[in-house]
C-alpha positions as CSV (number, residue, x, y, z in Angstrom):
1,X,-42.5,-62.6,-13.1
2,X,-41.5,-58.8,-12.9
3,X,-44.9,-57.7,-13.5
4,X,-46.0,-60.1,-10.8
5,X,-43.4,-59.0,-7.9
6,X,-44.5,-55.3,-9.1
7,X,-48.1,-55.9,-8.5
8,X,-47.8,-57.9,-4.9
9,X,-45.6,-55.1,-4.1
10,X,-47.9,-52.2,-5.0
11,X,-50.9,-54.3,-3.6
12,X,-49.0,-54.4,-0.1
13,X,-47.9,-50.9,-0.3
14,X,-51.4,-49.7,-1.0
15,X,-53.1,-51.8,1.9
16,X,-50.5,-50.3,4.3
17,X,-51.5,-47.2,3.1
18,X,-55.1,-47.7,3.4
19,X,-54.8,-49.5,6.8
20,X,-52.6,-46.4,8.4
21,X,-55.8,-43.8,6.5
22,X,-58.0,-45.7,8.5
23,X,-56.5,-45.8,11.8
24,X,-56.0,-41.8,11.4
25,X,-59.3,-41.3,11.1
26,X,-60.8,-43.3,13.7
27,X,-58.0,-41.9,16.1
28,X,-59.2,-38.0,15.5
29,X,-63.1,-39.6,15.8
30,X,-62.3,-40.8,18.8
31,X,-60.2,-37.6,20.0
32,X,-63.4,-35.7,19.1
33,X,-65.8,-37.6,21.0
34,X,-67.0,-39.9,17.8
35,X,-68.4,-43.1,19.6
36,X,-67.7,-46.6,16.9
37,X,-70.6,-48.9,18.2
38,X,-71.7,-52.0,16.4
39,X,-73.2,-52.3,13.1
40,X,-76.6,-52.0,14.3
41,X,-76.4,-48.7,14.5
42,X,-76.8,-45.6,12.3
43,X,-72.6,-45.3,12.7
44,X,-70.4,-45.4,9.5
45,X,-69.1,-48.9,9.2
46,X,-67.3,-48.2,6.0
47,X,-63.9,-48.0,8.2
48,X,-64.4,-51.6,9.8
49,X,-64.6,-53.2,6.3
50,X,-61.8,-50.7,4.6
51,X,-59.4,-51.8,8.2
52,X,-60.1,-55.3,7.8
53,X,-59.9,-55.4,4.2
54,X,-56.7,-54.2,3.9
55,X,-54.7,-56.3,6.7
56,X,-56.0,-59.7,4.9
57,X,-55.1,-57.9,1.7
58,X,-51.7,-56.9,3.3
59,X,-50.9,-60.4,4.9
60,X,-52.0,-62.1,1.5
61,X,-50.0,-60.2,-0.8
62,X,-46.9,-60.2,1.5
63,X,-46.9,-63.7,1.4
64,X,-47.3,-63.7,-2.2
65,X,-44.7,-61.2,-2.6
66,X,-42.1,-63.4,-0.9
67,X,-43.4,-66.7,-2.4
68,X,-42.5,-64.6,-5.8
69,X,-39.3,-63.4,-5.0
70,X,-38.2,-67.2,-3.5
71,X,-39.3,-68.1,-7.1
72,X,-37.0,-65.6,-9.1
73,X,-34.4,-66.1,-6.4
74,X,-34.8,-70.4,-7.3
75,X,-34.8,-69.5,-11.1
76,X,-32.1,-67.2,-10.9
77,X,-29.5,-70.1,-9.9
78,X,-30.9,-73.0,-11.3
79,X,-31.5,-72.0,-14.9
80,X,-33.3,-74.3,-17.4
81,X,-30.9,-76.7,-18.9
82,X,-31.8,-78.0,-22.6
83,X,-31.2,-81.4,-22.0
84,X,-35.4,-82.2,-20.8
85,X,-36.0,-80.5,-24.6
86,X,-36.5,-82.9,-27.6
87,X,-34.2,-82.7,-30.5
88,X,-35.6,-82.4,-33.4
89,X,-35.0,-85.1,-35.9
């Protein structure tokens, strides 16, 4: 479970940190005259699909960050009684 947390939370730090890369760059384009048009064009498009990317990777592994830690949270007070184990005879 602490591997999982650990990895939702790394995954959401990272997209965070790709999404605020992304709008950095297209800010200082746009200061310096850079026009974004469609993807028809001979433009890069490697910012549209690294922006989008990671905001669904950011809202998906938020949600399964706090999904996770409701989990441990659940586990934490209600610990597994023996009493739904067999006995053996």
């Amino acid at each position: 479970m602490k591997r999982w947390i650990i990895g939702a939370a790394s995954a959401l730090v990272l997209s965070l940190i790709a999404l605020s890369g992304v709008s950095a760059y297209v800010a200082i384009g746009r200061n310096l005259g850079e026009r974004w048009s469609s993807f028809n064009g001979p433009g890069p498009t490697w910012p549209v699909a690294v922006g989008f990317g990671s905001m669904w990777l950011a809202a998906i592994s938020a949600t399964v960050l706090i999904l996770l830690v409701l989990v441990a949270i659940v586990r934490a007070y209600f610990p597994r009684t023996k009493a739904h184990q067999r006995e053996a005879p």
